[in-house]
N, C-alpha and C positions, 0 to 999 in steps of 0.2 A: 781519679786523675784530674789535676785540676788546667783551668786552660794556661797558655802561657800568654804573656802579654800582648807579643804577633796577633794572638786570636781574639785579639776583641778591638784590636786597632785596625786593622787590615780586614775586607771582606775575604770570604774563604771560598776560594778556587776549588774546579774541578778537573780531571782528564780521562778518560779511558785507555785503553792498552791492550794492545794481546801480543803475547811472546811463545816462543817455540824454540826448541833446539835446532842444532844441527841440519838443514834441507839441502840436498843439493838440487837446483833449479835452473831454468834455463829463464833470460831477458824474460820469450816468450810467456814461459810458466806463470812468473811473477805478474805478468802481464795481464793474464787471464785470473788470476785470481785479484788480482786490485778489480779488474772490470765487475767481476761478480760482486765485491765488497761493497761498490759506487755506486750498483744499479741497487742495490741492498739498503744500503743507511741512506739512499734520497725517499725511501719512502717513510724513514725516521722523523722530520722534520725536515721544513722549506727550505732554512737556511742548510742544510745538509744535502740539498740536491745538487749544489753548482758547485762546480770547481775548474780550476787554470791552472796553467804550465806555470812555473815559477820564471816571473820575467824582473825587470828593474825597477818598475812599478806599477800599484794595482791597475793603472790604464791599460800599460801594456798588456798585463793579463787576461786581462777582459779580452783579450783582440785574438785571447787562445782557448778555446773552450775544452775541458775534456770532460765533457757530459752532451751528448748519449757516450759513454767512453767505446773509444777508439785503438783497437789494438795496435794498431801498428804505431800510434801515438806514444801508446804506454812503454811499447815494447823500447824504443828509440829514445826515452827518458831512463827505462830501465841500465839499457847499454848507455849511454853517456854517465850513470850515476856508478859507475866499477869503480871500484879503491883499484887505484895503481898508484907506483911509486912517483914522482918527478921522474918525466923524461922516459920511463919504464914502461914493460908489456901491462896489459891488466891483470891486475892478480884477483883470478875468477874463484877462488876460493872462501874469498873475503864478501862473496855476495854483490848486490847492489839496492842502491838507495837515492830515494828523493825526496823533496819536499815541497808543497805546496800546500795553494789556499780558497777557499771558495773565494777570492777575491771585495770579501768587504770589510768595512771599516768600523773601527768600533765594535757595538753592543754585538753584533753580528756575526765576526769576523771567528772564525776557525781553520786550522790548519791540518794538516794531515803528514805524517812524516812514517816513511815506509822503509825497512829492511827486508831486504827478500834475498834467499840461495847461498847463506853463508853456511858451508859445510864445515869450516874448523873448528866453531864454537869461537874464536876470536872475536868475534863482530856481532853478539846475539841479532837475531831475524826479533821483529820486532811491525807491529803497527800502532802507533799514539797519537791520540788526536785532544788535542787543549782544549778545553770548553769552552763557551761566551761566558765573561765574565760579569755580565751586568742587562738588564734589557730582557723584550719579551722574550726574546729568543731565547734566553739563558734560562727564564723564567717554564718557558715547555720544556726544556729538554731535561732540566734537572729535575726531574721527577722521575719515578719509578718506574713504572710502564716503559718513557720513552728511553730513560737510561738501559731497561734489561732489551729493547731492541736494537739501542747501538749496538751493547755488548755481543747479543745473537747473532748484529749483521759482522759483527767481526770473525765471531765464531765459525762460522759456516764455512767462507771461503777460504780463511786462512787456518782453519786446522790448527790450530792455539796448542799447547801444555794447561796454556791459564792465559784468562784475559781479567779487565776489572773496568770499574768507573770508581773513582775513589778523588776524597777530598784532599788535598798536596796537604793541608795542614793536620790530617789525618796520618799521612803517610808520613809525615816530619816527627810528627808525636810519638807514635805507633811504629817504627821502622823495622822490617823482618833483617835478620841476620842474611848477608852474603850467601849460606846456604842453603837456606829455607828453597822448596821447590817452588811455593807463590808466596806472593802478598792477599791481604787480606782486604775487601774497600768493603763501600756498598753495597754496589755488587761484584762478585765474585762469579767466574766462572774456571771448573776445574775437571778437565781433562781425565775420563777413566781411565786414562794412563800413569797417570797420577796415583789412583786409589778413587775408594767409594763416599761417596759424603755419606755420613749418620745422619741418626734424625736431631732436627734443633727445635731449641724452645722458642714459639711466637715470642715476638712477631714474624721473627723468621720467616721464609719461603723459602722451599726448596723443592728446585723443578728441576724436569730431564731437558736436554736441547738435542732431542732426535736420541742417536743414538752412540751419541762422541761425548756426553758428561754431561754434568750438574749443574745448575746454576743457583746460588745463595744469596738471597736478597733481604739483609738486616733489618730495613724498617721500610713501609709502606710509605711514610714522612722521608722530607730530603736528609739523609744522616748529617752530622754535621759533627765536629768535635769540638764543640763550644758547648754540646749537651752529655752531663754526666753520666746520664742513664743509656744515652748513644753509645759509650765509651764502653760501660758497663760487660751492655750487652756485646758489643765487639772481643770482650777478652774473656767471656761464658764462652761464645763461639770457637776462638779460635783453639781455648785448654780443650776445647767436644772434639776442633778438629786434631789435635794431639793424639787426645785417646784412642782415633780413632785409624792413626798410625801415616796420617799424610803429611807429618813432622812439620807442620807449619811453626815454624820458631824453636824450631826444637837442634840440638847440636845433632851432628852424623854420629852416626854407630861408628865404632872402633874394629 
């Protein structure tokens, strides 16, 4: 697969993720499990330890800290962020959500944007966080070790289907079908609810995370999809994961 032009003009971004089905949860719930995730991914990296209310701007922010996170904080971001209609009750079905930032600028700067408690599958539950895209900061954390501890700290408290660290110009090239149960990145993390991972061909890694699923980490080097042999080994993997019945790109049964 060859690159496309994007990928040699433009540097190549990263994000993480973790998604889940259907939860029904309360403010509080929601609450308690972002505090677990916060006190989790600051011990990932420095720029990962601070974070703010989302205010008009990064000054103001600053002037709100939610690190040592604060339940009745969280909980009070959670209920302000309910889908309701204009004018309408809250429609507590549809979950709720926020978004925020460690408050800096630049090389630095990362966001955090949270779904929690949507029970009708309307609104997927969701946690995504955009990488640094340039700078030392970007430079630690897009590595492997510190990528499979975001992915972990996400893992734990939110109870995932699947989560990932994956390059946007991977996922743009690479795109799973609508119904595929995950996506596939760098790393990969997949839920025994899902199904079992097989064994893969190094460079591969594949590890347990306690006792809730796998984690698949493609190359020990940052992947990138500007590299043929990166590519390569991504689509060995994902026909293993086929085989292997977790239908990753595969159409639904009839």
């Amino acid at each position: 697969m060859t690159a496309t032009p994007e990928l040699t003009t433009y540097p190549e971004t990263y994000y993480a993720g973790a998604y889940w089905g259907p939860r029904k949860e309360t403010p509080e719930e929601c609450a308690l499990r972002t505090a677990d995730f916060l006190n989790l991914l600051a011990s990932c990296d420095p720029i990962l330890a601070h974070w703010y209310k989302p205010a008009r701007s990064r000054k103001d922010a600053r002037k709100h800290p939610l690190m040592p996170p604060d339940l009745p904080t969280l909980t009070e971001m959670f209920r302000r962020g309910v889908n309701r209609e204009r004018g309408g009750p809250a429609i507590e079905r549809l979950g709720y959500s926020f978004w925020f930032g460690n408050g800096e600028a630049g090389a630095d700067s990362a966001d955090l944007r949270i779904t929690c408690g949507d029970y009708s599958g309307a609104n997927p539950n969701s946690c995504v966080m955009p990488l640094p895209k340039e700078g030392p900061g970007m430079e630690r954390i897009l590595t492997a070790p510190v990528l499979a501890n975001v992915v972990r700290s996400m893992v734990r408290p939110w109870d995932p289907d699947w989560a990932f660290a994956t390059s946007d110009s991977y996922e743009d090239t690479a795109r799973e079908p609508d119904f595929a149960p995950f996506s596939l990145g760098w790393i990969t993390y997949v839920s025994n609810r899902l199904g079992r991972v097989p064994p893969l061909p190094a460079p591969v890694r594949v590890e347990s995370v306690e006792d809730k699923g796998t984690l698949i980490l493609l190359t020990p080097e940052r992947f990138t999809a500007r590299n043929p042999e990166h590519m390569a080994l991504a689509e060995r993997v994902r026909e293993l994961l086929d085989r292997a019945e977790l239908f990753v790109g595969a159409p639904p049964s009839s």
